[in-house]
N, C-alpha and C positions, 0 to 999 in steps of 0.2 A: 681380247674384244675391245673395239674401241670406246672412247667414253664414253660417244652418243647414243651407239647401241645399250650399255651397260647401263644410262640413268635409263634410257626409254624400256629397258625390260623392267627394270626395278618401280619406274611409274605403275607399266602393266600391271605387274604383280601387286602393287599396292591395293591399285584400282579393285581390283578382281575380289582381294582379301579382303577388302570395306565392304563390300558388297555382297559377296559369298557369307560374311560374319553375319550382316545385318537386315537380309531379305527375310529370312524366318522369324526373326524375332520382331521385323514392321509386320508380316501376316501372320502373324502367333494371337495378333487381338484383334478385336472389332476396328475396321478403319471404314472413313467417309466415304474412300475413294479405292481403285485398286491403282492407283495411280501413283508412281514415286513424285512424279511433279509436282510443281508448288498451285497451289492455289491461286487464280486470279481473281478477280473480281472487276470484269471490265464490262461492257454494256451491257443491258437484260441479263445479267446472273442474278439470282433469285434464289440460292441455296448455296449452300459447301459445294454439296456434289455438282452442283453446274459448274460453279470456278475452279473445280481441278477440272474441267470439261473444255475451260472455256479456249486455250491452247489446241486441245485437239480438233477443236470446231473451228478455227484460223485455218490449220492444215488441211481440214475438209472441204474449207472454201476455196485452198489454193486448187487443189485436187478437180473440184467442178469446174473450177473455171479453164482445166486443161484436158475436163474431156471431152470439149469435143475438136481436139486437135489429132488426138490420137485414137487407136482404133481401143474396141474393149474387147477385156477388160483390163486396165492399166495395171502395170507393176508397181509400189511400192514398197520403199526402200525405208526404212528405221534404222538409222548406225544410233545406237545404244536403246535399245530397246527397252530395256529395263524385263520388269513380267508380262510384255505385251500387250497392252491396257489400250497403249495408242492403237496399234494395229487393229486390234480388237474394236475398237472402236467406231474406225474408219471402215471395215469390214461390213460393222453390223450397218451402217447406213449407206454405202454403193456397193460396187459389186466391182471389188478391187482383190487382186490379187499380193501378200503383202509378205513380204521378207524382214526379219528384224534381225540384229545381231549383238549379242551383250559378251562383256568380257566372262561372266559369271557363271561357272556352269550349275549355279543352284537357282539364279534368275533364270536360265535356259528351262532349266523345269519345273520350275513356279509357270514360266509363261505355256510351253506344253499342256500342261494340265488347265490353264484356262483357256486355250483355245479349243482344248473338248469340249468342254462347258459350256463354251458359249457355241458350239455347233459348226467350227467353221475347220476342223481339219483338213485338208486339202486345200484352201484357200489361204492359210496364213501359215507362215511355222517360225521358228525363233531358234537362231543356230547361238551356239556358243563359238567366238572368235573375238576379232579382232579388224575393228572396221579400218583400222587404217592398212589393211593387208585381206581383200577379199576375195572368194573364191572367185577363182573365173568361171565356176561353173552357174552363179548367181545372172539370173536372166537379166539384160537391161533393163532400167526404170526409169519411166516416166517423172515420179517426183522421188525425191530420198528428203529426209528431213531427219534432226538430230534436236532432241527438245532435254535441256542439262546435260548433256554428256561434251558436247563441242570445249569446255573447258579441261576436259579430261585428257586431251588429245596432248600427245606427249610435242606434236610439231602442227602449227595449224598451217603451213606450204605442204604436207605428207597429207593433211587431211583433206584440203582443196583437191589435190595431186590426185588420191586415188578415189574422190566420190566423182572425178569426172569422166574416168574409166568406165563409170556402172549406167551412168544417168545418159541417154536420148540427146540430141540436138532438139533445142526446143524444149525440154525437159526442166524442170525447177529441182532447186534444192533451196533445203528450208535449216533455218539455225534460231533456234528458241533459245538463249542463255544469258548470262552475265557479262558482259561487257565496260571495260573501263570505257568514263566516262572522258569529256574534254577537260575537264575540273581535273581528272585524273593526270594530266600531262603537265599542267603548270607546278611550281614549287611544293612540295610537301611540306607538313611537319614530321614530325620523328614522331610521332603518334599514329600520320597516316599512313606514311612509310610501312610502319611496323605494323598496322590492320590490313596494309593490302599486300605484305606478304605473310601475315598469318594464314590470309583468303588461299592465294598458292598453294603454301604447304596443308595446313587442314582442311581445306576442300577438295584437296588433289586436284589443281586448277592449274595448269602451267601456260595453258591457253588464255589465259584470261587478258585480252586485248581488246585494243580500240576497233571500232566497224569498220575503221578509214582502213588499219593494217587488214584488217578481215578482209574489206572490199581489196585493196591488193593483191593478196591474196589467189583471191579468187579469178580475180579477171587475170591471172598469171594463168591461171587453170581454165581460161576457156570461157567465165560465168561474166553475166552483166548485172547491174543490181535492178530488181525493182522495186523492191519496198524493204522500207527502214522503221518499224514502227517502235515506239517505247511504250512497254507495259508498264512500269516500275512503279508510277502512282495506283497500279490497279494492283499491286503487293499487300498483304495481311501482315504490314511490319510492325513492330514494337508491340506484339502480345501479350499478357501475362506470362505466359510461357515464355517467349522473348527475354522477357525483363529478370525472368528467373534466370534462365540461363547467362544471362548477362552475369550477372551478380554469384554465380557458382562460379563464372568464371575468373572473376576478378578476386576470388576467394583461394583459388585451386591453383593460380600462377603462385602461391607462396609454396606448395604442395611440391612435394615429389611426384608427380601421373607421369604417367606413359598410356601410351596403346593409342588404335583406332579412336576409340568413344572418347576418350577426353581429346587429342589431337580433332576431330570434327566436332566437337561442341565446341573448341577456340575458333574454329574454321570457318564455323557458321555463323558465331556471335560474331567476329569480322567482318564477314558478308553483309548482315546484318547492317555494322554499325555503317559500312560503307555506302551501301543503299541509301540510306536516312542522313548519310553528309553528303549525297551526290559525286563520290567516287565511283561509282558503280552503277551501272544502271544495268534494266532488264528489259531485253528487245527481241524482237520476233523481226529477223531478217528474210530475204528471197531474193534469191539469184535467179536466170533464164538460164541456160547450157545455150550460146552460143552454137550456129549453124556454120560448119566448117568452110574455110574459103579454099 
């Protein structure tokens, strides 16, 4: 097998194994949100549960704003779905038809099970796969969007590649995630060096690039930008909780750990600290699907 394939099934498999370990035990308790996404707190949020809202309500917007280009009701697309929370979401306030797709086959029915729930069988379903490789039996979509998962992606030219396979001329696609910044390209120290490949490996990020290479990207694939926006001041950074983790972590580097859970508490107190020195920022992009010549 060759390397590339060999790191990118081992990405897979990681991916899949974080996730498959750690779904039941985030919905094993009471939570704010059914939402794996981070919280925002950007204009008119008013609660918890709005700012983990507030992302899905961006996506809603791009959504309206293209139907009336196309007929209804619109197909969308989620490459990494998580339990379906977005779809779900977007469901319950138009009347979209919505495909999601997670590496996870325990997120796959976590999301099943609430799309009973919330009433919309037939209209939404959540396959287990692998968004950089999809079925061709997956209808076209008007918009697809990828909110935290686009770092996951073992090649971000594979991932341009094949969402432009699925999506419409005229069609958007959306990328909600972390992104190095400009600060991120000049000279490091060996402090930041070592935080923004802790980021990589314990966040399972291999993706994790500048918008400029993203926009490349993309427009290799067909896509044009329209909006570039940055959340990252609307982030809940430096918590209590934060500050613990911090500090378990800087405790536990003298330790022998292993495993998923301590590899993603370094993963994400790097994220973390990267955010808060402007290595890292958090943005809500959108591409158009270019109209074929």
């Amino acid at each position: 097998m060759p390397a590339e394939q060999n790191l990118t099934g081992n990405l897979h498999r990681e991916v899949r194994n974080y996730y498959d370990l750690n779904t039941a035990r985030w919905f094993g308790r009471p939570r704010d949100s059914g939402a794996i996404h981070r919280a925002v707190w950007g204009a008119g949020v008013g609660s918890r549960a709005e700012a983990f809202q507030y992302v899905d309500r961006l996506v809603l917007r791009e959504l309206q704003e293209l139907a009336g280009s196309f007929e209804a009701p619109l197909h969308v697309l989620d490459l990494g779905c998580g339990v379906g929370n977005s779809l779900i979401f977007l469901a319950s306030h138009s009347m979209i038809r919505g495909t999601g797709v997670t590496l996870s086959g325990v997120q796959a029915r976590y999301a099943a099970q609430h799309i009973r729930q919330a009433g919309l069988t037939g209209r939404v379903e959540c396959l287990e796969g692998d968004f950089l490789e999809l079925p061709k039996t997956i209808a076209p979509a008007q918009l697809a969007f990828s909110i935290e998962a686009f770092v996951h992606s073992s090649d971000p030219e594979r991932y341009f590649a094949a969402t432009t396979e699925h999506v419409v001329s005229g069609g958007r696609l959306i990328v909600c995630d972390d992104v190095l910044s400009e600060r991120a390209q000049q000279p490091l120290s060996r402090r930041e060096t070592r935080m923004l490949d802790e980021v990589r490996s314990g966040w399972l990020a291999p993706s994790l690039i500048t918008v400029a290479r993203a926009e490349a990207c993309a427009s290799r694939s067909g896509y044009r930008l329209l909006k570039n926006v940055d959340l990252t001041r609307f982030l809940d950074l430096r918590r209590p909780r934060d500050l613990l983790v911090a500090a378990s972590v800087a405790v536990g580097r003298h330790l022998p750990l292993t495993g998923y859970r301590w590899r993603s508490l370094v993963g994400g107190n790097a994220l973390q600290a990267a955010l808060v020195a402007g290595l890292v920022e958090f943005r809500f992009v959108v591409w158009q699907k270019s109209d074929p010549r």
